[in-house]
C-alpha positions in Angstrom: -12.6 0.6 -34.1 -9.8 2.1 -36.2 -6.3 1.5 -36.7 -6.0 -1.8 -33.7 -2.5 -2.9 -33.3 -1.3 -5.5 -30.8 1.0 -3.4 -29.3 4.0 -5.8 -27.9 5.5 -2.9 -25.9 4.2 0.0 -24.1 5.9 3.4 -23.6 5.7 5.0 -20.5 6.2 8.2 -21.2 6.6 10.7 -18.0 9.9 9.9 -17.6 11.5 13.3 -17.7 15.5 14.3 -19.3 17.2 14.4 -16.1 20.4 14.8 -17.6 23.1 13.6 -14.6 20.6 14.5 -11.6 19.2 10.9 -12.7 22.0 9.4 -10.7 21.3 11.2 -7.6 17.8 10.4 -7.8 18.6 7.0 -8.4 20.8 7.1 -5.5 17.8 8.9 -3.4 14.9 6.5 -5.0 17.5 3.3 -3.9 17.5 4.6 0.1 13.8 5.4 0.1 13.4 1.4 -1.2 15.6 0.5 0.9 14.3 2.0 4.2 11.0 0.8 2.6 12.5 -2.6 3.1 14.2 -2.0 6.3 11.1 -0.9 8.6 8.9 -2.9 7.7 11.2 -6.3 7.8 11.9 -4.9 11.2 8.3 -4.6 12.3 7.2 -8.2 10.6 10.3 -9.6 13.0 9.4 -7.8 15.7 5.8 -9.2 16.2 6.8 -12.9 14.8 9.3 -13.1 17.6 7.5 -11.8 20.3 4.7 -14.3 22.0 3.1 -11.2 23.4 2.4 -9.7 20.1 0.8 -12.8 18.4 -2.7 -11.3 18.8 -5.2 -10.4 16.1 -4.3 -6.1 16.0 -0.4 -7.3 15.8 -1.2 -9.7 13.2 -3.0 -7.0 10.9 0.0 -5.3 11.1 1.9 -7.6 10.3 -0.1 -7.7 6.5 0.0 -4.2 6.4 4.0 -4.3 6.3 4.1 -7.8 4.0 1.6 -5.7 1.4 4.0 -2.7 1.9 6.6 -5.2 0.9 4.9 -6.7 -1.5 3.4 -3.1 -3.6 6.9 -1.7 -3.3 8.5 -4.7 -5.3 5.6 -4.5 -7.7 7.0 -0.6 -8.5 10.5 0.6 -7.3 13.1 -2.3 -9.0 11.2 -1.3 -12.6 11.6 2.2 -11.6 15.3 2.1 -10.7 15.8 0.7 -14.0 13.9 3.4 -15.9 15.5 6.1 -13.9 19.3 5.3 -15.3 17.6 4.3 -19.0 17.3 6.4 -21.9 14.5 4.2 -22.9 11.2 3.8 -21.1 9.9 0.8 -23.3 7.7 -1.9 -21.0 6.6 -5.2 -22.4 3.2 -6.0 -22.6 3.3 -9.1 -20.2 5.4 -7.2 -17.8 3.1 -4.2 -18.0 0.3 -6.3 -17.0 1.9 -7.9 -14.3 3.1 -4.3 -12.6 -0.9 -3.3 -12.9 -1.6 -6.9 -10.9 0.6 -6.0 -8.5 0.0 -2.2 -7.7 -3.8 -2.7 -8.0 -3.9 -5.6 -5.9 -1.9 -3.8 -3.1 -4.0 -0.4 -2.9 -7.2 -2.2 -2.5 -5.5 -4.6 -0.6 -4.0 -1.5 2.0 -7.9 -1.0 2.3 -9.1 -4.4 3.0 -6.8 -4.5 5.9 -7.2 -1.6 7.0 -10.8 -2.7 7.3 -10.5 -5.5 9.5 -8.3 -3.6 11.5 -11.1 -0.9 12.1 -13.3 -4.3 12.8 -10.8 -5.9 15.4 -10.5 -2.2 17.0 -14.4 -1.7 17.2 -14.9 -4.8 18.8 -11.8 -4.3 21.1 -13.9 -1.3 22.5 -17.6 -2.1 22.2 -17.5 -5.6 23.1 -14.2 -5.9 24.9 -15.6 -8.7 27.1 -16.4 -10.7 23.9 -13.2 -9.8 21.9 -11.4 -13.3 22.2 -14.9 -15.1 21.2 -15.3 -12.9 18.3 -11.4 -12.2 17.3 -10.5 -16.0 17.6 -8.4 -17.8 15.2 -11.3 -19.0 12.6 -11.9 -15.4 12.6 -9.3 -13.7 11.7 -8.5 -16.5 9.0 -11.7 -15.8 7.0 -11.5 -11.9 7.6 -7.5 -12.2 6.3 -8.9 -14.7 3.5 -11.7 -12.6 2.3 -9.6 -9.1 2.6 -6.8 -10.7 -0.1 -9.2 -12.4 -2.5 -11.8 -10.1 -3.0 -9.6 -7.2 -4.7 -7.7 -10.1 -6.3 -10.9 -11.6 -8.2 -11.9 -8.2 -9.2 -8.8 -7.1 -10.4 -8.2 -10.9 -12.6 -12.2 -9.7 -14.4 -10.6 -6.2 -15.0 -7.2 -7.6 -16.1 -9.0 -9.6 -18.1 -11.3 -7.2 -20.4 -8.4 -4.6 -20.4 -5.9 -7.3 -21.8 -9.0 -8.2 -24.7 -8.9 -4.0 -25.3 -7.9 -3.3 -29.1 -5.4 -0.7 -28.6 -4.7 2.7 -30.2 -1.3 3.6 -29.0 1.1 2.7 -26.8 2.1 5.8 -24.6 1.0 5.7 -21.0 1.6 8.9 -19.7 2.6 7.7 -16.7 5.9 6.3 -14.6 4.1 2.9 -14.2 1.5 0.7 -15.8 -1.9 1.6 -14.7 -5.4 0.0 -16.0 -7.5 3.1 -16.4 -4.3 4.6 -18.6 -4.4 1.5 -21.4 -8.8 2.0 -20.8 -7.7 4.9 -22.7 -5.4 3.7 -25.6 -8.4 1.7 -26.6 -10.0 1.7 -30.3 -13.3 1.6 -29.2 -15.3 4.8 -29.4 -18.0 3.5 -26.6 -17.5 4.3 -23.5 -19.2 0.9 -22.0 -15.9 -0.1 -20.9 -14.4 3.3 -18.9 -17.8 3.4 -17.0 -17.7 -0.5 -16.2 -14.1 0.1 -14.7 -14.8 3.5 -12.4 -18.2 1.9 -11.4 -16.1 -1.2 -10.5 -13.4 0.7 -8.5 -16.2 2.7 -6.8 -18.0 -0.2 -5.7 -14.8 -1.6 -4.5 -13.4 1.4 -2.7 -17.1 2.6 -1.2 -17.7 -0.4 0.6 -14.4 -0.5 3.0 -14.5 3.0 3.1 -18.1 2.8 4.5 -17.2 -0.2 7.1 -14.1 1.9 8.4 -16.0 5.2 9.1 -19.3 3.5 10.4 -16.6 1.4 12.8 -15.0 4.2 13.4 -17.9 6.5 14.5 -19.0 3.6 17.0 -15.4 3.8 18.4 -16.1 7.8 19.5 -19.1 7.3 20.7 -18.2 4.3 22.9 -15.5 6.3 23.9 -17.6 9.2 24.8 -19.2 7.5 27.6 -16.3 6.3 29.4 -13.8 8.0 31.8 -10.7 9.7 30.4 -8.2 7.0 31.7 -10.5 4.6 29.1 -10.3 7.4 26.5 -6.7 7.2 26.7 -6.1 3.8 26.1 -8.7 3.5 22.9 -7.0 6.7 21.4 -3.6 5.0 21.9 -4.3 1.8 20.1 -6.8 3.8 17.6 -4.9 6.5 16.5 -1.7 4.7 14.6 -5.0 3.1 12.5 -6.8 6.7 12.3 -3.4 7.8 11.0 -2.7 5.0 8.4 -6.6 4.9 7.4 -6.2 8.9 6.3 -2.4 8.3 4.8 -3.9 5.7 2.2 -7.3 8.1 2.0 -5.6 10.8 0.9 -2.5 9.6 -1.5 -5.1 7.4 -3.1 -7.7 10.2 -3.8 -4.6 12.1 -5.2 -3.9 9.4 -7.7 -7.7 8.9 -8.8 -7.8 12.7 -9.2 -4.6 13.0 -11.5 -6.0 9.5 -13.8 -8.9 11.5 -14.5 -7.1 14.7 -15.9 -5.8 16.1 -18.7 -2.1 15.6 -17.7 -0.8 18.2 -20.4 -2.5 21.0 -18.3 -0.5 19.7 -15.2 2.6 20.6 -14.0 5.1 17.8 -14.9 6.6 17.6 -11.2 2.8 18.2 -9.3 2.0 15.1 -12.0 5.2 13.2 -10.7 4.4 13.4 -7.0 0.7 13.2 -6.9 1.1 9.5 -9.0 3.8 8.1 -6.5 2.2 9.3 -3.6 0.0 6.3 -2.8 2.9 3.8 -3.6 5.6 5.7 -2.0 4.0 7.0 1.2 1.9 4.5 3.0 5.0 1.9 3.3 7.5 4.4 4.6 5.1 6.2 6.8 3.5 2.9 8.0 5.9 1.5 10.2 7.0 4.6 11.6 3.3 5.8 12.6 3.2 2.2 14.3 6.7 1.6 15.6 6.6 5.2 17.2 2.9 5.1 18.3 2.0 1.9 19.6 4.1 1.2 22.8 4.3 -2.4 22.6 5.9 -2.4 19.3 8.6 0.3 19.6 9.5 -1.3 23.3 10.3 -4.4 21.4 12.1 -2.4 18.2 14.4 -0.9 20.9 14.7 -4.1 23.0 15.8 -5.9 19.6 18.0 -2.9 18.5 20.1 -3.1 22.3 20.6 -7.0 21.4 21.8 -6.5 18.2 24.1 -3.7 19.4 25.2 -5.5 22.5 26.3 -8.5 20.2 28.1 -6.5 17.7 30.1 -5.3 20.7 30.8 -8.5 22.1 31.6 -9.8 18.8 34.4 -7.2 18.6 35.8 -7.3 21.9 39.2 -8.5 21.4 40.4 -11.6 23.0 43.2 -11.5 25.2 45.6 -14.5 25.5 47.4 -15.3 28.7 
């Protein structure tokens, strides 16, 4: 180890000199948050207010749109700040804190996504057990398991990468990520980089397993039915399928992109290919479910007439005789 500093602040330095476009992509960044927001508040009030939705595939939704909630505040009120700064200086707590919260969503996107494929499996190869095997216990300690599994791993990896002697203090990237400080550190083995990707393999691999295996039994239970039955199962599949390949995708884009030399990339390809897996799976989300999944946007646009029906009564003028 050469040359350790504790390093109070990091720099995060892929920020690029904007000049006065930064206020229109602030002003862009702000509506993309704020539709963020928006849909899925809508679709959390949707299914709480609705008895008929309180089932175990409306409930998964449900955690989707919280975590949606809950990974975009980890990111964009940081960002916002950074785009209109001349400064991108992070603490170190505060950098830590942003890793918790954006690595504790992804997996966490995964985990529910797995027990989504699970409820939808058992929907359609045991349909005459579903209620049995999707009852309340159930679902508590599939939810339960789903949020503290990535969260334990994540504490052990906070942990070693908060012990790392550092280097430097440039993260070449628009927010703090773990496998970016793995790489500020002094120590010349390599113990530590290999510990962390065999982690986030073993983490990734099993869900991913679960949801194809599930989803393979899903077609071929499918197969053998008529095409009225095929129907249904692709209707109530499909938003998943969709959501499932979303997250798939954006997250294999931002694995990718850690692993490379970022000086060989083009700055804007770096850009998008990094916010990709925080950006789209909580705007395209609730639209791929809201529009898909007739129960849901039956209710959006039941709630939406209400709303507008009250506004208007609300300013009807009132005429005194």
């Amino acid at each position: 180890m050469e040359n350790s500093t504790a390093y109070l602040h990091f720099n995060l330095t892929m920020f690029m000199k904007l000049g006065h476009y930064r206020y229109a992509a602030f002003v862009f960044c702000l509506v993309l948050y704020s539709f963020i927001v928006f849909a899925n508040v809508v679709i959390i009030l949707v299914i709480l207010r609705e008895n008929t939705l309180h089932q175990p595939m409306y409930i998964f939704i449900t955690f989707l749109s919280l975590n949606s909630l809950y990974g975009s505040a980890g990111f964009f009120p940081r960002f916002l700040m950074d785009l209109l700064s001349d400064t991108h200086l992070i603490s170190r707590p505060a950098c830590f804190t942003q890793i918790y919260i954006i690595y504790t969503y992804a997996p966490y996107e995964l985990t529910i996504l797995s027990i989504m494929a699970y409820d939808r499996y058992v929907a359609v190869c045991h349909p005459l057990h579903y209620h049995r095997k999707m009852d309340r216990k159930t679902v508590s300690v599939l939810t339960f398991v789903a949020l503290v599994s990535p969260a334990c791993y994540l504490v052990i990896t906070l942990d070693a990468g908060i012990r790392v002697p550092l280097c430097g203090n440039k993260i070449h990237k628009l927010y703090c990520a773990t496998w970016n400080i793995v790489k500020l550190s002094c120590d010349s083995s390599v113990v530590n980089s290999i510990a962390a990707t065999l982690g986030a393999i073993v983490i990734a691999f099993v869900p991913f397993s679960f949801i194809f295996y599930t989803y393979l039994r899903i077609v071929l239970a499918c197969w053998k039915n008529s095409s009225e039955v095929r129907g249904k199962v692709l209707q109530s599949c499909v938003p998943h399928v969709i959501s499932f390949a979303i997250y798939s995708l954006t997250s294999f884009s931002d694995t990718a992109l850690s692993r490379q030399n970022l000086k060989e990339v083009n700055p804007y390809v770096a850009i998008i290919l990094s916010l990709e897996f925080i950006v789209l799976p909580p705007v395209l989300n609730p639209l791929v479910y809201g529009l898909k999944l007739p129960e849901i946007r039956r209710n959006i646009l039941r709630l939406l007439k209400l709303k507008r029906k009250s506004c208007r009564i609300f300013q009807e003028p009132k005429h005194v005789h």
